[in-house]
BAROPA-475154 format. One line per 10 residues: number of its first residue (from 1); for each residue x, y, z of N, C-alpha, C, O. Coordinates in steps of 0.05 Angstrom, whole numbers. Layout:
N
NUM) X,Y,Z,X,Y,Z,X,Y,Z,X,Y,Z  ... .
This chain:
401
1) 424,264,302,428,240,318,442,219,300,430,210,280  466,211,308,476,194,293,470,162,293,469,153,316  466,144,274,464,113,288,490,105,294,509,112,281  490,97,304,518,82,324,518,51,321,537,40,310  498,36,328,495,6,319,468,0,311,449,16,315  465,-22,299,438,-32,302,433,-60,326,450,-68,342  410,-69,325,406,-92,345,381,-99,339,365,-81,336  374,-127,338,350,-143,329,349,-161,351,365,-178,359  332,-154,358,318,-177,390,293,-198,375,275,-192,360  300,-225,384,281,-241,373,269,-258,400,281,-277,411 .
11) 239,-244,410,224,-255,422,209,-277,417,197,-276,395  204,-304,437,183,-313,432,159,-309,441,155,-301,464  135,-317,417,112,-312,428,92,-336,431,99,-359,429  68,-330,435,47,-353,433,50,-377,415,47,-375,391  56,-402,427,51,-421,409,23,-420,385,4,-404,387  27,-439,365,5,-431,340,7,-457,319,29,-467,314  -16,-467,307,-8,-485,288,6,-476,264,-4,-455,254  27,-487,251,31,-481,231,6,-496,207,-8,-516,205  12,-466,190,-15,-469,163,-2,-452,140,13,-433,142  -15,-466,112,-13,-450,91,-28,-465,82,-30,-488,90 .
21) -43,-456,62,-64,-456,44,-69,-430,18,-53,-411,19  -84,-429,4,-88,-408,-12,-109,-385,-8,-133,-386,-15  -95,-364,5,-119,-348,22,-129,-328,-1,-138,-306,6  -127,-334,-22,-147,-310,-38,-171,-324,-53,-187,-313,-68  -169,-351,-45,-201,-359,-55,-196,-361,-82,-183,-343,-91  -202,-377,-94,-218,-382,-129,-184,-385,-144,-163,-388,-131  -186,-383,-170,-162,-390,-191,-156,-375,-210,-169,-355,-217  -136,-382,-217,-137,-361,-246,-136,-375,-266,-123,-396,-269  -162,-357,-292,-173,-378,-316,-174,-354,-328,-171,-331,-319  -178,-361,-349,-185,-344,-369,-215,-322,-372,-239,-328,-372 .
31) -206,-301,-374,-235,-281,-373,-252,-281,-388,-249,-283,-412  -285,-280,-368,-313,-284,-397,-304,-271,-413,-284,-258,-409  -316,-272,-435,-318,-301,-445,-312,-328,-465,-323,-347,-477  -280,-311,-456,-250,-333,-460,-236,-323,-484,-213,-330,-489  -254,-300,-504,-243,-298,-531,-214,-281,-524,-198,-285,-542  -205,-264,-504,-187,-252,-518,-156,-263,-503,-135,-250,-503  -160,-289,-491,-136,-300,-492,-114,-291,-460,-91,-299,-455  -129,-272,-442,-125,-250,-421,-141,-275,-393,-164,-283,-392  -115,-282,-372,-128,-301,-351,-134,-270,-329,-128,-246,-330  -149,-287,-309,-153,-269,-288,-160,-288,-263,-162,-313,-264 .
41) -165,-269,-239,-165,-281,-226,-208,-292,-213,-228,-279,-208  -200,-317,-213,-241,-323,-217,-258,-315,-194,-283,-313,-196  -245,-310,-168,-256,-298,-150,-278,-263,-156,-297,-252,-145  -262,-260,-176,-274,-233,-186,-291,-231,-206,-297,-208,-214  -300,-248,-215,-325,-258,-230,-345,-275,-226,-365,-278,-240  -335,-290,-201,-363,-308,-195,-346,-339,-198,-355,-360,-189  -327,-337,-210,-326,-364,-219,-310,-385,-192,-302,-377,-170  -309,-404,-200,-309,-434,-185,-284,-449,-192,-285,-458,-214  -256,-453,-174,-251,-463,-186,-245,-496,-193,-252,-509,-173  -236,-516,-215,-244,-544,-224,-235,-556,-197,-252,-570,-186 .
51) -208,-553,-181,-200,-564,-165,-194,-539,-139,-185,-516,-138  -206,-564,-118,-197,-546,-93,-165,-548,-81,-150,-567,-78  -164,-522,-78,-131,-526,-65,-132,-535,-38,-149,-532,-20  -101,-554,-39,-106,-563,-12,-100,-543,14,-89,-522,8  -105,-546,41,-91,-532,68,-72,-555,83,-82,-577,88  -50,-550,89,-41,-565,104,-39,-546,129,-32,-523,127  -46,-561,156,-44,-557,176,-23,-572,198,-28,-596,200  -5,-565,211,10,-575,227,-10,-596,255,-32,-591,262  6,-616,264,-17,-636,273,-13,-623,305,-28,-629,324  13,-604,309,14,-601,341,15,-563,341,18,-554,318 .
61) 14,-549,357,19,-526,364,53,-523,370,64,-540,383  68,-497,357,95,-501,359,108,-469,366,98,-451,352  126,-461,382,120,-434,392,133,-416,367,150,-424,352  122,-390,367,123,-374,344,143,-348,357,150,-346,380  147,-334,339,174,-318,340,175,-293,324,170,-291,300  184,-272,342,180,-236,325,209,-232,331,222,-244,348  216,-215,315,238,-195,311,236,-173,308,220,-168,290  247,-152,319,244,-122,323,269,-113,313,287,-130,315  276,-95,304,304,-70,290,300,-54,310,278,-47,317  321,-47,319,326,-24,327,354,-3,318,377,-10,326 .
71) 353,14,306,371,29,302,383,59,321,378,83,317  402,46,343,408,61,371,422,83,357,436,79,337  417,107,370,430,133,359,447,143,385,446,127,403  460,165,389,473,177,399,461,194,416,474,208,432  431,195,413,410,216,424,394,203,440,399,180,445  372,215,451,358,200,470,338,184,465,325,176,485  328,173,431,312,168,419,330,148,401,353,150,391  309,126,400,323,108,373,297,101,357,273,101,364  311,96,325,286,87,311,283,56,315,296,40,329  264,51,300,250,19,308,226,11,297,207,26,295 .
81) 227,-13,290,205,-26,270,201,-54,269,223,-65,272  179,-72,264,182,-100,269,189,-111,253,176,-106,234  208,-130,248,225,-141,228,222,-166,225,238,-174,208  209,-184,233,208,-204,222,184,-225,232,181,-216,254  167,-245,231,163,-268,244,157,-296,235,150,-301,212  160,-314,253,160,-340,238,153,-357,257,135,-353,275  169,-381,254,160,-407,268,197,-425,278,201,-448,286  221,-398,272,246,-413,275,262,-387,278,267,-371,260  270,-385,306,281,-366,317,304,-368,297,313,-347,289  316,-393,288,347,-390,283,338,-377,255,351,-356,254 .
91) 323,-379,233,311,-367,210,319,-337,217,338,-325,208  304,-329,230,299,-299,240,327,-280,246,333,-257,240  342,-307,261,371,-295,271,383,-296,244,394,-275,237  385,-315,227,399,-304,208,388,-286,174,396,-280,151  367,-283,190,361,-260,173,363,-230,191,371,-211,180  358,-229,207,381,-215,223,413,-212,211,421,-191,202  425,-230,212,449,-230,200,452,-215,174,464,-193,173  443,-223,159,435,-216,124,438,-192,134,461,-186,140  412,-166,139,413,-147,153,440,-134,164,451,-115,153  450,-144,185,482,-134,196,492,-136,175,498,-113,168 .
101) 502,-159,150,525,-164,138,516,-141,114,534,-131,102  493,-135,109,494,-122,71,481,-91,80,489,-71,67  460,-86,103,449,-62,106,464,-50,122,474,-29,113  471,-57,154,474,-38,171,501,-26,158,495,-3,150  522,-29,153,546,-20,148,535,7,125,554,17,114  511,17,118,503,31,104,489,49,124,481,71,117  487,42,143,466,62,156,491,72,184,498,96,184  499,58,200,507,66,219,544,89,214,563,88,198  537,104,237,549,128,224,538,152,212,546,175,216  520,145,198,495,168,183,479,179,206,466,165,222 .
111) 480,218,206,459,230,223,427,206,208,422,199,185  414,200,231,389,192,225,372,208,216,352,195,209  370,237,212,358,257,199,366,264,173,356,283,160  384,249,164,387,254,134,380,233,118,396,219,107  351,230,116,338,216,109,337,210,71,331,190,58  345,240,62,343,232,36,373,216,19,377,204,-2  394,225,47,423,214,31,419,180,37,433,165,23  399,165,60,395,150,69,377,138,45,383,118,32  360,149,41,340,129,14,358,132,-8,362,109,-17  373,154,-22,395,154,-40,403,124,-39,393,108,-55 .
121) 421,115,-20,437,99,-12,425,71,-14,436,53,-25  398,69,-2,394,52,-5,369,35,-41,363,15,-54  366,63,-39,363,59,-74,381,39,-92,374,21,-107  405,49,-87,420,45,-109,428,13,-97,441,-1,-112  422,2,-70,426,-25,-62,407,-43,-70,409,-67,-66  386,-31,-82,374,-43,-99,382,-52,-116,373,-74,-121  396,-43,-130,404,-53,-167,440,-70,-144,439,-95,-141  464,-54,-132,483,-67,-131,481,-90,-108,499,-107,-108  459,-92,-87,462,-108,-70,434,-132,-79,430,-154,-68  421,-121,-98,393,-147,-95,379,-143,-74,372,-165,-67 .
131) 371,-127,-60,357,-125,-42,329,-121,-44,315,-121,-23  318,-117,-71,284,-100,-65,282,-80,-49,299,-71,-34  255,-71,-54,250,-48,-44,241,-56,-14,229,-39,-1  246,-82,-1,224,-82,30,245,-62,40,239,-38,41  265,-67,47,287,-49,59,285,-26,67,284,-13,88  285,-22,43,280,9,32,259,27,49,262,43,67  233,15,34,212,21,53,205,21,83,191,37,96  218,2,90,227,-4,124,246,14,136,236,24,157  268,21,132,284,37,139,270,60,139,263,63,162  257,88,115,250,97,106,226,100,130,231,111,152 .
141) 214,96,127,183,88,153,201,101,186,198,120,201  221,76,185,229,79,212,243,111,219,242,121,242  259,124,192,274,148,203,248,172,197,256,194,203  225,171,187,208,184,192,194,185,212,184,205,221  191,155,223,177,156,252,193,166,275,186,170,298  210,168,267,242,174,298,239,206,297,238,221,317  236,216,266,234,250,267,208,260,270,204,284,272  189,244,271,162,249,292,152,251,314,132,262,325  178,234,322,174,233,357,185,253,373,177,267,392  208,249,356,224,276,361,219,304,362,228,320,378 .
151) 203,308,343,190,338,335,161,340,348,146,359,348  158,319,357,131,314,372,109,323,351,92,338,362  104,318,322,89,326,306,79,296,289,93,276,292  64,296,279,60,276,257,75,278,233,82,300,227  81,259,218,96,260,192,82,282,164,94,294,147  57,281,167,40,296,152,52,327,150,54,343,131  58,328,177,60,360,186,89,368,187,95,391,194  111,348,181,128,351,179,145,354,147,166,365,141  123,338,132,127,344,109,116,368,103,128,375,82  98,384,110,80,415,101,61,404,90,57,401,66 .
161) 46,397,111,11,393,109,5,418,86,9,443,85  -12,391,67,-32,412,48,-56,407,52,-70,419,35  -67,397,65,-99,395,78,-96,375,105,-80,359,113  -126,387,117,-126,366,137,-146,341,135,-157,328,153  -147,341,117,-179,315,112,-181,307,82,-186,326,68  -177,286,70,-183,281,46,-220,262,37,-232,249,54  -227,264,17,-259,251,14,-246,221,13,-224,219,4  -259,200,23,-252,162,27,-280,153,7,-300,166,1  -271,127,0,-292,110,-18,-278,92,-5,-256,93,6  -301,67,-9,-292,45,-3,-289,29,-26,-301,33,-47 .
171) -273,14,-22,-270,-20,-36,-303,-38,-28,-310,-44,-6  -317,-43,-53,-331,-62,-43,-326,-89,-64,-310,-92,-83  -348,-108,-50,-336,-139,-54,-365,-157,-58,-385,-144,-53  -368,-183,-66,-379,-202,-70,-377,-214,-106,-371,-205,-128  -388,-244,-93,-390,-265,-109,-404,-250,-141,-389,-245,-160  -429,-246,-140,-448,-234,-153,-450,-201,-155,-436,-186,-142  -466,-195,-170,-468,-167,-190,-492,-158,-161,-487,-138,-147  -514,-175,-155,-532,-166,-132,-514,-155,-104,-516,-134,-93  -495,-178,-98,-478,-183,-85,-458,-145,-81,-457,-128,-63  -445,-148,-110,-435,-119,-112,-455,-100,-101,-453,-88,-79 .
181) -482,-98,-124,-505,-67,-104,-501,-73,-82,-487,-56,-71  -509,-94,-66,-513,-93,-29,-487,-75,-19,-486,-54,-7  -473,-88,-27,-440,-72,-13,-442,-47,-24,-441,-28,-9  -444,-42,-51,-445,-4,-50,-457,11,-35,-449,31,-23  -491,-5,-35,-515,16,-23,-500,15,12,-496,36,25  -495,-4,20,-481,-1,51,-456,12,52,-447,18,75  -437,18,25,-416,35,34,-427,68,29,-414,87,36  -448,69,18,-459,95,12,-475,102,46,-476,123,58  -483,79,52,-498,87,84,-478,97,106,-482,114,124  -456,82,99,-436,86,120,-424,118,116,-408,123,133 .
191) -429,138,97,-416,157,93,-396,162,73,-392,185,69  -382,145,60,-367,144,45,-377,154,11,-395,142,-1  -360,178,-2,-360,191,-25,-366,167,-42,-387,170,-55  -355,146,-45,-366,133,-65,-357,104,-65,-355,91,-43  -351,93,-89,-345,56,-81,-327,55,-104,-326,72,-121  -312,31,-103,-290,17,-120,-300,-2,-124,-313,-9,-104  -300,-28,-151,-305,-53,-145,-290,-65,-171,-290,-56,-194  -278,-87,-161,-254,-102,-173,-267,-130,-186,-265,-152,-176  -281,-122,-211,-292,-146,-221,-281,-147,-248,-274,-130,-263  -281,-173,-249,-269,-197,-277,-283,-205,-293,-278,-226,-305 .
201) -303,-191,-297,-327,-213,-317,-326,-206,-343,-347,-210,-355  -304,-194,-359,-309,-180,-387,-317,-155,-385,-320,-140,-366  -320,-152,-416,-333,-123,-424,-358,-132,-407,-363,-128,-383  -374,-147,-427,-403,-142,-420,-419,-152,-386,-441,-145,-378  -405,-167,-376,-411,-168,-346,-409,-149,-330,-424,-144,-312  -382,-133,-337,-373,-103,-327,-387,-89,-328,-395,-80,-307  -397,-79,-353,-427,-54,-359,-443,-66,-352,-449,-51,-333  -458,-84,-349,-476,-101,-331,-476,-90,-304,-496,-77,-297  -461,-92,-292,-445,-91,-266,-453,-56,-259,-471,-48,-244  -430,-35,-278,-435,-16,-281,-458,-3,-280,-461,15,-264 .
211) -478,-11,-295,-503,-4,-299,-516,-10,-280,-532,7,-273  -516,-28,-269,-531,-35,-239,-517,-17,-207,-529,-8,-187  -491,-17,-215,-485,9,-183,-497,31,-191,-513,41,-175  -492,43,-218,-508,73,-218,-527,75,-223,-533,99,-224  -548,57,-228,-577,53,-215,-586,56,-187,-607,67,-179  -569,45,-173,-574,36,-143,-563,63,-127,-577,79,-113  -543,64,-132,-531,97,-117,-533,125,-127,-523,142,-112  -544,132,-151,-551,150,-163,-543,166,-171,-520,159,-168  -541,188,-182,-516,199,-198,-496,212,-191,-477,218,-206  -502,222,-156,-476,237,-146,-463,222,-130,-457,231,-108 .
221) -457,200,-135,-448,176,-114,-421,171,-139,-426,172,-163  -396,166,-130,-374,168,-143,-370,140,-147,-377,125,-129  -358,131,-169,-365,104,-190,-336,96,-189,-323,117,-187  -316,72,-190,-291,78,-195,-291,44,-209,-308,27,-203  -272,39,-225,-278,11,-233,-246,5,-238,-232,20,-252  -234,-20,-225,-207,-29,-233,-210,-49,-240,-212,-61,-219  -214,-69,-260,-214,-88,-262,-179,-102,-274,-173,-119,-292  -167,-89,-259,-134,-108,-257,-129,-116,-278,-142,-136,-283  -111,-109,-301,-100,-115,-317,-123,-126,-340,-113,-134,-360  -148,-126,-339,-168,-152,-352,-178,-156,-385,-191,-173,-397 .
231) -163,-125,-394,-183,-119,-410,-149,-117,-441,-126,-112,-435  -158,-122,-469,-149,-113,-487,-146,-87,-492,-161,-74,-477  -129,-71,-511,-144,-46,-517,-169,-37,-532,-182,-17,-527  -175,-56,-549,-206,-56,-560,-227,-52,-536,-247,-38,-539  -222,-65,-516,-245,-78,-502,-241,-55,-473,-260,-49,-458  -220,-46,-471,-221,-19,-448,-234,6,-467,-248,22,-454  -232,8,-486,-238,33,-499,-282,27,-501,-301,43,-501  -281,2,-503,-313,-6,-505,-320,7,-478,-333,28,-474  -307,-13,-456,-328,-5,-442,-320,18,-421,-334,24,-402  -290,35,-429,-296,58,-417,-313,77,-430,-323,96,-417 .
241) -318,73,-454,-340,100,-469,-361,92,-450,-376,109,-442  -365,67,-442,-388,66,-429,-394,77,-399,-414,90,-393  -372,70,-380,-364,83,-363,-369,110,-366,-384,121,-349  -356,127,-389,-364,151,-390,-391,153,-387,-400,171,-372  -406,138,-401,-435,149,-406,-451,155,-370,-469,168,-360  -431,137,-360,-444,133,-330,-429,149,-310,-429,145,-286  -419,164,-321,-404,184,-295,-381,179,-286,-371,195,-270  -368,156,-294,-344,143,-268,-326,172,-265,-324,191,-280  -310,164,-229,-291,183,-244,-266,175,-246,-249,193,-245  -256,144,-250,-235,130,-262,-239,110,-269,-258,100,-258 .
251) -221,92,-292,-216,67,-294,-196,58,-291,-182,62,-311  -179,40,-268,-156,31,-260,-147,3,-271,-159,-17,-279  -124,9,-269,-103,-15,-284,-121,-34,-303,-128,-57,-301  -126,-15,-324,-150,-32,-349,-126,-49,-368,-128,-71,-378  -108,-33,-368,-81,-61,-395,-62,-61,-365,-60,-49,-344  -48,-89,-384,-17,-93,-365,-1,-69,-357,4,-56,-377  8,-59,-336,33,-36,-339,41,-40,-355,26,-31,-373  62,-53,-367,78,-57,-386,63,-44,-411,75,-24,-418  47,-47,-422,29,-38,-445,37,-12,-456,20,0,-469  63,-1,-451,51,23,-445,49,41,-469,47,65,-466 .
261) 49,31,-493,35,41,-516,9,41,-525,-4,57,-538  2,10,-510,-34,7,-510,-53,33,-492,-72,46,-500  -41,34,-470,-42,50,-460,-38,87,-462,-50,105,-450  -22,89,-476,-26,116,-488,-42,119,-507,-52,141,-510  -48,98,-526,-73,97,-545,-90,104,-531,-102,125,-535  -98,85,-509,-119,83,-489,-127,119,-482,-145,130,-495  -113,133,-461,-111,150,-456,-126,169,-473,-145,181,-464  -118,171,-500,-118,189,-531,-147,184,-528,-164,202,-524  -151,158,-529,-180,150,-536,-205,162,-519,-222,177,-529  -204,154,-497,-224,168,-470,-226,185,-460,-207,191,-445 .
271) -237,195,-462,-243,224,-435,-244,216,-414,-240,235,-400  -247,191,-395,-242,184,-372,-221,180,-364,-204,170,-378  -216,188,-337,-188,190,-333,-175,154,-336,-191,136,-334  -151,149,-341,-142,119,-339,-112,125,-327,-91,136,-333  -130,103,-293,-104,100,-277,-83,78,-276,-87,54,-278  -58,93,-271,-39,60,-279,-10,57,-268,1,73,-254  -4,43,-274,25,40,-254,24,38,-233,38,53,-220  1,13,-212,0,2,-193,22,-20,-195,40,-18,-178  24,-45,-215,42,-66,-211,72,-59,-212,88,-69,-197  78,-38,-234,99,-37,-233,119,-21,-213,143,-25,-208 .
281) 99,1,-202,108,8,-176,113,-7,-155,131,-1,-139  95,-32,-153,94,-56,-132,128,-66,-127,141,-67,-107  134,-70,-154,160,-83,-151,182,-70,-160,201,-79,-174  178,-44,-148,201,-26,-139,213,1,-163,233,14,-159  198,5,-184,202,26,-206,193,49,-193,203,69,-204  179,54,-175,177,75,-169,189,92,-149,195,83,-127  193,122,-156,175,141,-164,182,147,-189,169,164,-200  203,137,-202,227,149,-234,205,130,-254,195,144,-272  196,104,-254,180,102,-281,158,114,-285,147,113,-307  147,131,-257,121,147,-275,131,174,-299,114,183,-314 .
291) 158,184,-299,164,201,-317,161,202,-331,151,222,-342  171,163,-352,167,164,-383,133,161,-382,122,180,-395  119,148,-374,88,145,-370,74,159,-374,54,154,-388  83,197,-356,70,228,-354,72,233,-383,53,235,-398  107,236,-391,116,245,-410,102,236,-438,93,253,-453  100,209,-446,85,197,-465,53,195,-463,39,184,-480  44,209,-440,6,216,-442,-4,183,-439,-25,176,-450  10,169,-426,4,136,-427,-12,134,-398,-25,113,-393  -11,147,-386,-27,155,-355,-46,181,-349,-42,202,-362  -62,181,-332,-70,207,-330,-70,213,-299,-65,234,-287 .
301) -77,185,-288,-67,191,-263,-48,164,-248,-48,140,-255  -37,171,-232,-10,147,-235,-22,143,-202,-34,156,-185  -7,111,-206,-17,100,-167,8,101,-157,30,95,-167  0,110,-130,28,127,-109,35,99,-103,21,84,-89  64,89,-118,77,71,-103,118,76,-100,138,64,-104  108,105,-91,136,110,-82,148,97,-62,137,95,-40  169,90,-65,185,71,-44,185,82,-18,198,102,-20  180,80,1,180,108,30,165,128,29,156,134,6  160,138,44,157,160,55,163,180,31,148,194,17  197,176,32,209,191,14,199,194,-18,194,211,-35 .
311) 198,162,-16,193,170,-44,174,169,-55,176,173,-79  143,164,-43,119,186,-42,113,210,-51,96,219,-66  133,221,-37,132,252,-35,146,257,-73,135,268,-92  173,246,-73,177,249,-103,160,244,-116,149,263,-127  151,220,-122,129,216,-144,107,235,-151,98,239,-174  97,247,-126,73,265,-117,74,284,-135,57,293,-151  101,292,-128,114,328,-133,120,326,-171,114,341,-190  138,295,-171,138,298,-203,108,302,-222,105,319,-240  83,276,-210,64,283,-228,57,315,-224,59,330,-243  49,324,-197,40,351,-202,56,369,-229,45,382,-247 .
321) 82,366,-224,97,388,-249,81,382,-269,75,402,-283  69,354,-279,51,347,-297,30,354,-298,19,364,-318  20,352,-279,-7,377,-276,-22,345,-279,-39,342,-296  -15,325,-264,-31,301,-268,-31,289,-226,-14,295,-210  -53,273,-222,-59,266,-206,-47,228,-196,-54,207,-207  -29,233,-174,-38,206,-151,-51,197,-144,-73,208,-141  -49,173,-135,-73,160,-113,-61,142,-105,-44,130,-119  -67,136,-82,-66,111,-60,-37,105,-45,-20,87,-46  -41,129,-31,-13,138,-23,-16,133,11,-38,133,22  16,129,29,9,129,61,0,155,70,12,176,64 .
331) -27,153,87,-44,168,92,-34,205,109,-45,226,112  -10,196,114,15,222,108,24,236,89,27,261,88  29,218,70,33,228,43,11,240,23,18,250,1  -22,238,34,-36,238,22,-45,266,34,-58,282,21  -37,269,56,-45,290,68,-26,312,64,-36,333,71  -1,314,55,19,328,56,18,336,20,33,353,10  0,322,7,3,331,-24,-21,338,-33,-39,324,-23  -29,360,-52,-47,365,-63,-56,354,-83,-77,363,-91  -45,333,-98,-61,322,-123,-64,297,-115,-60,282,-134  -70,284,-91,-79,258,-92,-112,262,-84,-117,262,-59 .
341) -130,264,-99,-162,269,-99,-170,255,-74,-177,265,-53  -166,230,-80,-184,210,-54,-170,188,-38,-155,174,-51  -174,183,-9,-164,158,-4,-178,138,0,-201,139,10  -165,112,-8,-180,91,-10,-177,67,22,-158,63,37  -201,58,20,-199,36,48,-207,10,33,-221,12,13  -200,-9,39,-213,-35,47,-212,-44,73,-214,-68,77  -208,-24,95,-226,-35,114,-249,-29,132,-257,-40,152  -259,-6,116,-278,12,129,-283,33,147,-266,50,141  -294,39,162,-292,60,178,-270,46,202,-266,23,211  -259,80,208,-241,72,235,-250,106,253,-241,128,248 .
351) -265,100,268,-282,124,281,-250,137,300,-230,123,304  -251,161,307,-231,185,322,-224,167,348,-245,163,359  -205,157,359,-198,146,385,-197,174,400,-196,197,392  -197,161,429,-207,180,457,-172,194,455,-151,182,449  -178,223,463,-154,240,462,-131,224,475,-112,220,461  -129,214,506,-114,206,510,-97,181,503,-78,172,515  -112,170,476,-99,141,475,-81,153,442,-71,137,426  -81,179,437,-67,193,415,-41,211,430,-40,222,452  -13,210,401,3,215,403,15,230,386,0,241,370  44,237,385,51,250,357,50,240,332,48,254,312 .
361) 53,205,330,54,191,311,22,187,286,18,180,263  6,196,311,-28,200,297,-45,167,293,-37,144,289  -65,176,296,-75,150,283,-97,150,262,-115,162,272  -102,143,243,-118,139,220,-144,137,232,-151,122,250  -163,160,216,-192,168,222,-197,166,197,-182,174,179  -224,149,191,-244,145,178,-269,154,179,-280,132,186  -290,172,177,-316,169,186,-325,202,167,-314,218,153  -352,197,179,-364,221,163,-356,227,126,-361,249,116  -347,209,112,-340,207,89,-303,220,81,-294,231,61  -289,211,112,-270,240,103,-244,217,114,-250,194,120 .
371) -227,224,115,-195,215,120,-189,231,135,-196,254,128  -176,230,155,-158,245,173,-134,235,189,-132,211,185  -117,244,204,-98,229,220,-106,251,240,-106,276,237  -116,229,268,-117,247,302,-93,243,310,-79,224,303  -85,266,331,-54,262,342,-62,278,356,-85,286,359  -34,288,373,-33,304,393,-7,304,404,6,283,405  3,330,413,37,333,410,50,316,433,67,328,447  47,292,439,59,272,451,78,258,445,79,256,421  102,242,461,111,222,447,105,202,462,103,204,486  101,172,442,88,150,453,117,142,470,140,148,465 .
381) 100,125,497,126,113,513,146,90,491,141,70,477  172,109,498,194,85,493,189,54,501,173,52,520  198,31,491,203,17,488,229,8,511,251,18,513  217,-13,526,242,-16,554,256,-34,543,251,-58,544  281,-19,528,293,-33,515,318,-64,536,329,-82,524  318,-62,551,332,-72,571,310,-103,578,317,-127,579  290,-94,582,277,-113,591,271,-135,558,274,-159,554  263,-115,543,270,-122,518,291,-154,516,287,-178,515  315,-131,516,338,-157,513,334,-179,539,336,-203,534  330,-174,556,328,-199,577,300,-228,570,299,-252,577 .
391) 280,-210,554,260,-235,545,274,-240,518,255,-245,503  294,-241,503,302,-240,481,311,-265,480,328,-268,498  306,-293,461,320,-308,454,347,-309,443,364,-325,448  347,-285,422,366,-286,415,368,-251,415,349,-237,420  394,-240,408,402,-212,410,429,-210,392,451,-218,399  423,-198,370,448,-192,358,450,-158,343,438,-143,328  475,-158,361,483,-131,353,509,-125,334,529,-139,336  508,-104,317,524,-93,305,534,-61,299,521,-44,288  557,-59,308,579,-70,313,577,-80,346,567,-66,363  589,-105,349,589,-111,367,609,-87,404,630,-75,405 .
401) 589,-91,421,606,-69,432,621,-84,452,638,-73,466 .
């Protein structure tokens, strides 16, 4: 199926106050207990911070505004994804524009099934166009979801499903170390293999910490500890021996990515596995910087931040040649590869929806301690694209017909 044009419809929707404020709570200061010079963020330790940030709120309600992509093919199916929203249709339209003037002239013309000459392409508009990786990822999403519908299969199964269910832990959370047990012992009630918890308090608040979940959940309850960038190499090697002593079965992003000599020290040092290359995958190195990472023993298991779909699946396939493990990959990708151990939630259980409200595209199952995607060989109803453009404030197509 070839694309032929693209077209971005910008609807309005529900009026809304405009707001911004600082939605992650607390500041960034320096980590207990201040000696090694390493800020973090204080939400993750308990701490307070000196000044409150302000919220500004808009004094009237003002109507709000979505944008949708559509990429029309030659076939009876087009891809499509939501592209934008705000508070200024004309914003939207000309980011729309941006879009027509630097991407579409890259995509239209291209079978929409040649998905990998399509991420190729837009790879490399990363480095000559400045674009980042949102693009990337968005496009990418969208020509996998168009060959799902099409094949009336899930993406899982289109890539060659390697299982159908992976083991879930949750993310747990609070102010306090008490705070932390409550949330494990209830993510352990809920079914879930084990817990994650993202605390800032140093070495010795951490084993504190440590020492109190594997008290509380007991020894076959799976331990995982990231405390984000927080730690020196002196002070990750402390308290992963300790970790070891307690079973974990990882420690995540313990030095900066960048580190990545501290980090192969690190590695040398522990018998626990040390996971890494979450940030720098964030902002677009991946799936090619986990190579030097594998290659130099500076990782043991790397975080899935392949660009797409596509480039998931690369990253996946390179660590395996390594004989080293992923994680935290789209729950397709996680299912379609054998070395990503576990998937992770922060939002908890999401129980099997009723057969008929499932399709080819699947939907994310949570429960009984396991990961799954339900589907069923359907395709979800099209999109009335017609009626579409008639509620459309604005409508711009390229090439114009």
């Amino acid at each position: 199926m070839i694309i032929r044009q693209i077209a971005i419809y910008i609807v309005e929707g529900a009026p809304a106050r405009r707001q911004v404020g600082h939605h992650h709570g607390g500041s960034i200061d320096r980590i207990p207990p201040g000696l090694s010079g390493r800020f973090t963020h204080t939400s993750g330790y308990g701490g307070t911070p000196e000044l409150t940030a302000p919220v500004y709120v808009a004094d009237e309600e003002a109507p709000t505004y979505t944008a949708t992509l559509r990429l029309l093919t030659d076939g009876n199916l087009d891809a499509y994804a939501p592209f934008g929203s705000g508070f200024s249709a004309e914003e939207l339209l000309w980011k729309g524009r941006e879009f027509a003037a630097v991407i579409a002239p890259l995509l239209v013309g291209i079978d929409a099934f040649d998905r990998e000459y399509v991420w190729q392409r837009l790879w490399y508009a990363q480095r000559f166009f400045y674009t980042g990786r949102q693009v990337l990822d968005m496009v990418d999403r969208m020509l996998w979801d168009l060959a799902s519908r099409w094949a009336k299969l899930p993406i899982y199964k289109l890539l060659g499903a390697a299982r159908e269910r992976v083991p879930a832990y949750r993310n747990i959370g609070g102010a306090t170390i008490e705070a932390l047990v409550d949330d494990a012992l209830r993510s352990k009630a809920e079914g879930f293999v084990g817990c994650k918890d993202h605390s800032y308090r140093g070495v010795q608040g951490n084993i504190e910490l440590a020492r109190a979940l594997r008290a509380a959940v007991g020894d076959d309850y799976l331990l995982l500890h990231d405390p984000v960038e927080s730690y020196t190499y002196p002070e990750a090697v402390q308290i992963g021996r300790e970790l070891e002593r307690l079973q974990y079965t990882w420690i995540e992003e313990p030095l900066q990515d960048y580190d990545i000599m501290g980090l192969r020290k690190l590695c040398a040092s522990l018998d626990l596995p040390v996971l890494a290359l979450e940030w720098i995958g964030a902002i677009g190195g991946q799936p090619f910087n986990t190579a030097p990472y594998l290659a130099l023993q500076a990782a043991d298991i790397v975080r899935q931040r392949g660009i797409g779909i596509t480039g998931q699946i690369k990253q996946a396939q390179l660590a395996e040649s390594f004989g080293a493990q992923v994680h935290g990959g789209d729950p397709h990708a996680i299912l379609a590869v054998a070395n990503d151990p576990l998937y992770e939630t922060v939002h908890g259980l999401a129980p099997r929806p009723a057969d008929e409200e499932l399709d080819c595209l699947g939907r994310l199952v949570v429960e009984d301690g396991w990961m799954s995607i339900a589907w069923r060989p359907e395709r979800p109803a099209e999109p009335d694209w017609d009626d579409v453009e008639r509620q459309a404030v604005s409508v711009l197509h390229w090439p114009e017909v």
